[in-house]
N, C-alpha and C positions, 0 to 999 in steps of 0.2 A: 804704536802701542802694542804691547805685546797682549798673551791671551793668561793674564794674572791679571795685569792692572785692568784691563777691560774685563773682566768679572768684578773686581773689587769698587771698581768705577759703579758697575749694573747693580749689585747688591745694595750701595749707599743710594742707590734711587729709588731700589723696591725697598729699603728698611730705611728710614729715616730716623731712625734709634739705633744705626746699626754701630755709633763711636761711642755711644753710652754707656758706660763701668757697670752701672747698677743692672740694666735690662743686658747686656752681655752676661752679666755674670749669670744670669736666670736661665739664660738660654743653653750656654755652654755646659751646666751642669750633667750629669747624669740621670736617668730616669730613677724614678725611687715611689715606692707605694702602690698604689692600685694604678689600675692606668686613666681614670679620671682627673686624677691627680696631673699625669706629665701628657695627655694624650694633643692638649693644644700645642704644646711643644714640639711635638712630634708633627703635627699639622703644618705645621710652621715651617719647618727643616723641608719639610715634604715638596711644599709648595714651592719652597725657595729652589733646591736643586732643580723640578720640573721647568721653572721657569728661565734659570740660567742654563739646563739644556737645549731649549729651546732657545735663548736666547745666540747661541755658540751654533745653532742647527747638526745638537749632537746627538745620536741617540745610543750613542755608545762612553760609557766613562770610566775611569779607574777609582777606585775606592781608596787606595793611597791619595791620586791630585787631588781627590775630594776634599779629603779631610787636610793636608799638609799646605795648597796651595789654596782653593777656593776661599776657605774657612779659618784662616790661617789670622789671626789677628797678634803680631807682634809676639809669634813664637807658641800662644793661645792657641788649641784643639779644642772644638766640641768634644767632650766625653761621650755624649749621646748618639753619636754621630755612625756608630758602627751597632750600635740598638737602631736607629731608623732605617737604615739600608735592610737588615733582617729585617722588620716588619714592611716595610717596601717589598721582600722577596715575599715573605708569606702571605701577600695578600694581593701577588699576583703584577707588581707595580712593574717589577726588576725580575728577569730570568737569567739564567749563567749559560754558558757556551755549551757545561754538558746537558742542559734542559732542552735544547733546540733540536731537530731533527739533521740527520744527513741527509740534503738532496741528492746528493748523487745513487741513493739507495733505494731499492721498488718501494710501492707503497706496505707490501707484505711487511719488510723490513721495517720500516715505520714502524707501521701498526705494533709490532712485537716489542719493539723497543718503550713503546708508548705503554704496553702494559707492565712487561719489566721495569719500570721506572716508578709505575705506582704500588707495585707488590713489593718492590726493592727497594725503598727509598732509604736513605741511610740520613740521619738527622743532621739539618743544617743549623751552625751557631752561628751569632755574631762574627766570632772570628773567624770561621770560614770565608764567608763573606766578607770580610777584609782580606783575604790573602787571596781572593778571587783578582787576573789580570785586569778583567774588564767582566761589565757587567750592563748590561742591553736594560733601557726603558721602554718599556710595552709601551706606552701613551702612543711614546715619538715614531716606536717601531708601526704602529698604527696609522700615524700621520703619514709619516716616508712614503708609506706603500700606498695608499689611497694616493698622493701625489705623484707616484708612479703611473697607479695604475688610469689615473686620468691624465693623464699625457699620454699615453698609450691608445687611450678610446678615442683621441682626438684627430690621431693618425691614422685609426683602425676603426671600422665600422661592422665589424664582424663579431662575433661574441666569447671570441677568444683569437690569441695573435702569438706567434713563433717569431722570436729575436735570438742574436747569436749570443753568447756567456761577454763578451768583447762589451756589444751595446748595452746590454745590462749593464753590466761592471759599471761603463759612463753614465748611464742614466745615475745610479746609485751612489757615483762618487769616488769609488774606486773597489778593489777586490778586498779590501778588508769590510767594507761595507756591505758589497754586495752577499756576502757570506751568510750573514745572520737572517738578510731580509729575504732570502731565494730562501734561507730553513724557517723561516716563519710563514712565509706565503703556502710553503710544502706542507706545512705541519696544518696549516688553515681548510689544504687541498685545493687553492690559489690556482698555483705554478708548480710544475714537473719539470726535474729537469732531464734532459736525455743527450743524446751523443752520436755520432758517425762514428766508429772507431777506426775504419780505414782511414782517412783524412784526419781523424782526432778534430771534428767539431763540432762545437758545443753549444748547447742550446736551451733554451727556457721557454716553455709553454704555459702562457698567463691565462686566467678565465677573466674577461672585463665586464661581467655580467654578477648577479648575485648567485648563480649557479656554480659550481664545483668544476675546475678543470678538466676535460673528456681525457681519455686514457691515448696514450700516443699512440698515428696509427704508419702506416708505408706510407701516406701521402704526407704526414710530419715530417719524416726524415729527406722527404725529395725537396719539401718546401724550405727546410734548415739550409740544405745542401745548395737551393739557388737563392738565397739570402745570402749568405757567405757570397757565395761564386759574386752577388752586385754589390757587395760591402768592400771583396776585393777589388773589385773593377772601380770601385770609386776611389778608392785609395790611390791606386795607380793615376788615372785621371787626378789626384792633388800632385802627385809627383810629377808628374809629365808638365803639368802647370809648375811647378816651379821650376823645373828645370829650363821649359820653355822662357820664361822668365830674367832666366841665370842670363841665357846664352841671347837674352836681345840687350840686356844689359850691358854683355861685353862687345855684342856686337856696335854696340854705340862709342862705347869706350876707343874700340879700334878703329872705329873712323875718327875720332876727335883726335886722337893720336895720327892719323895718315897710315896706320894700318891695315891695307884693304886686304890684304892675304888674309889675316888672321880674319877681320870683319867678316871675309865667304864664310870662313871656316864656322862663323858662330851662327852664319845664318842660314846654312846647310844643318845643323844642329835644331834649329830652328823650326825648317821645315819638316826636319824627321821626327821632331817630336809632335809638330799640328798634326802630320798622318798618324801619328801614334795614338793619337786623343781621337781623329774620328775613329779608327777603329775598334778602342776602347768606349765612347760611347754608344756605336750602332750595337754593341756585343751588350752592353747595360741594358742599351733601349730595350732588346729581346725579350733581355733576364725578366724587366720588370713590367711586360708584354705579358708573360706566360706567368707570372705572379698575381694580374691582374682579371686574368682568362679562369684562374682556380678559384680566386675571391669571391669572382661573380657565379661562378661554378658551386660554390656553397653558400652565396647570395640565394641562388635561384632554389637552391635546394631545401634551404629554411622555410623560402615564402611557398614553395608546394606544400611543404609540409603542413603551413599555416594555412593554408586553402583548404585541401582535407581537412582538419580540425573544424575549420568553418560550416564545410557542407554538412561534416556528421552532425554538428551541433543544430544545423536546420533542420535536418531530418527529425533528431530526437526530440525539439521544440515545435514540430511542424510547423515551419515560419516558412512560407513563401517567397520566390525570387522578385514578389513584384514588392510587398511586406521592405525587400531590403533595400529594391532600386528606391522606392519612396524614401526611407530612413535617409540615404544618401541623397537624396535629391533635396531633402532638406535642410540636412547638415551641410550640402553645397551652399546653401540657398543664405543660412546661417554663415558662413564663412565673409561669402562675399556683401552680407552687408557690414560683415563687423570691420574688412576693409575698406567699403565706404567709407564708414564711420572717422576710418585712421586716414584715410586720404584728404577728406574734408578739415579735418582738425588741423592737418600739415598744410594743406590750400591757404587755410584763413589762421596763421598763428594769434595767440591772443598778444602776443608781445609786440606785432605788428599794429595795433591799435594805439593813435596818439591819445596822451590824456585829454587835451580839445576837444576831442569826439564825444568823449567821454562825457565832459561837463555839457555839451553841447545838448546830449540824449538827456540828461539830467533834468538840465532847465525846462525840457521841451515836456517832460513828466510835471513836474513841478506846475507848470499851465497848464495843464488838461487838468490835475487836481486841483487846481484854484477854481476851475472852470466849474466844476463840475459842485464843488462845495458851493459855488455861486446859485448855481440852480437850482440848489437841493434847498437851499436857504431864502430863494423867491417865492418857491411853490410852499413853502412851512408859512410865510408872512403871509400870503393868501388865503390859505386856509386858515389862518388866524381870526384876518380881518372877516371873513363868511362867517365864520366861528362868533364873531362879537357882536355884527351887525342880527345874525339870526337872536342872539342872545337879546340885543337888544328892543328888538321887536316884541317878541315874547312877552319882557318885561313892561311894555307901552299898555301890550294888551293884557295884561295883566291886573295893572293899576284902572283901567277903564272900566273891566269889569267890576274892580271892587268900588268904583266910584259912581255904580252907577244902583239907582234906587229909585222905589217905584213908591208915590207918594198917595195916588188914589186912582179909581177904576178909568179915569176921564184918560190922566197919565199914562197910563197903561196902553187904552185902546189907542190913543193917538200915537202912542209907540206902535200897535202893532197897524198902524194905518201907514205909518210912513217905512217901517221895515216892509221890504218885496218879499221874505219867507220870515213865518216866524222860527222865532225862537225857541227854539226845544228845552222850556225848562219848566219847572215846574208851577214856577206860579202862571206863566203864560197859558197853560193848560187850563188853568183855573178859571182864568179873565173869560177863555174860549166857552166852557161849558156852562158860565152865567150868561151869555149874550147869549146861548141857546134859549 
């Protein structure tokens, strides 16, 4: 499938209106009235192109394929099509090849350029913008280079990294590509690029940090120079493998044939290429010995820097070294349990748990709560029964008292003869101070 019918293919999945006469024809028209009026339209187109650039992983396009191939419905042009591209330029969407900087130029030259460009501007139309080759989308030019630049930090643990013009180029896809994103990164203050002009090699200096690319120094150029020198050396080493390769091939060929002359001959070829490869690798191993000697060399040179920083910052806070060994003895202290923590969890996964177990814990809750309701519901019918028996006591002696009546003094006294204490009440009182 070629790269027409797979956009036309991508388009009827993002617009599912997109065979419809009535909604084509709305779409197709030209902008007309205030821009309320046409501005979802223009939304619309916007969206669609970003997403079929992305889709194609372009971030480069032509304004003619746009309009003639993408959009192309049965001979059908958007008329609007070269008004959205212009407001795409004016607001920063789409920039053109002369808006970009030259990397190959100091930043002085920049800089100047950068001003002459806004005191200069000479007005852009519509149709400019249509007779433009190509024309770059910021979004994608955005995306590319963050995906650059993070495959670079994966490699690189340094806070900025020197690769030759060659590996760029391949990172990026090729030299047309890499063109616009080496003058976008430059114009950002990214990536510089610089040069050996004895040798004529070429190089790019990325910042993989949020910080602004440092300015090229003598230890740049020596690092470009043994970059190259192991990018060559590995080159050779693909060659020598293959050639090593060619020559066991035929040397096989010439023994199944009965050719043993020729057979030496491919395997003396043979052996001068395995000596050729070690001594092509032990000259690598070197290069990227003394590669790895600088790394660490301005490894070690960051973290003094960052130890200074340190100390002044105690000083000026008057914090203590014992203040810091504590901080860290806790934050050790915090580390390794939160390891436990993950070590434990991995020891005993929960997925390793039958559901058996499961119902098994279940039931065994399920009887301690039976249990327990049981008890809680013995000791209530207890206190019930106390509860009713005091009640009814109470009520016994209740009804005895009211049933009971003193009919004459005789009654009386033989009540207080046969009671052992009297009676604290009133008429008893009475009884007592006439027998006085």
């Amino acid at each position: 499938m070629d790269s027409v019918s797979s956009v036309k293919e991508f388009i009827r999945k993002q617009v599912p209106d997109w065979d419809d006469e009535i909604m084509a024809t709305a779409r197709f028209k030209a902008f007309s009235g205030q821009r309320s009026d046409w501005e979802p339209k223009y939304f619309f187109w916007k969206d669609l192109i970003l997403k079929i650039a992305r889709h194609l992983d372009l971030f480069i396009i032509q304004p003619s394929q746009v309009k003639e191939e993408w959009f192309n419905r049965g001979g059908l042009t958007p008329l609007c099509l070269d008004h959205v591209l212009w407001l795409m330029y004016n607001e920063g969407d789409i920039v053109r090849n002369v808006d970009l900087v030259d990397p190959s130029s100091g930043r002085i030259s920049q800089l100047f350029r950068k001003v002459r460009n806004l005191m200069v501007r000479s007005p852009v139309t519509p149709e400019i913008i249509m007779l433009e080759d190509h024309l770059f989308l910021t979004p994608l030019l955005k995306d590319k280079t963050a995906r650059i630049i993070k495959c670079l930090s994966e490699s690189h643990w340094t806070s900025s990294c020197i690769i030759t013009m060659s590996k760029f180029q391949g990172m990026c896809g090729g030299p047309s590509e890499a063109a616009p994103l080496l003058s976008y990164l430059s114009g950002l203050g990214k990536a510089q690029y610089f040069s050996i002009s004895k040798e004529v090699i070429e190089g790019v200096k990325i910042s993989l940090s949020s910080a602004s690319v440092p300015a090229i120094s003598s230890l740049d150029l020596d690092v470009l120079h043994l970059i190259s020198t192991a990018q060559k050396l590995e080159d050779q080493i693909d060659v020598i493998d293959r050639r090593y390769e060619m020559s066991r091939k035929s040397a096989l060929a010439s023994l199944n044939s009965g050719n043993k002359k020729v057979a030496l001959r491919h395997a003396r070829e043979m052996k001068l290429a395995s000596e050729s490869r070690e001594r092509c690798t032990s000259l690598l191993n070197r290069v990227e010995e003394v590669l790895n000697v600088i790394a660490n060399a301005e490894s070690t040179q960051k973290v003094t820097e960052a130890i200074r920083i340190g100390a002044e910052a105690m000083k000026r806070n008057k914090i203590t070294v014992e203040e810091v060994e504590h901080c860290l003895e806790e934050l050790e202290e915090s580390i390794d349990a939160q390891k436990q923590v993950e070590k434990a969890l991995e020891s005993n996964p929960i997925s390793g748990i039958e559901d058996e177990d499961i119902e098994e814990e279940l039931e065994k809750l399920e009887l301690e709560l039976e249990s327990e309701n049981l008890k809680i519901s013995k000791v209530e019918v207890g206190n019930t029964s106390g509860e009713m028996d005091a009640l009814g006591s109470t009520d016994s002696l209740t009804d005895a008292l009211s049933n009971l009546k003193l009919h004459d003094g005789s009654a009386r006294e033989s009540a207080s003869q046969k009671s052992p204490l009297p009676t604290r009440t009133k008429n008893s009182k009475h009884a007592m101070l006439e027998a006085a």
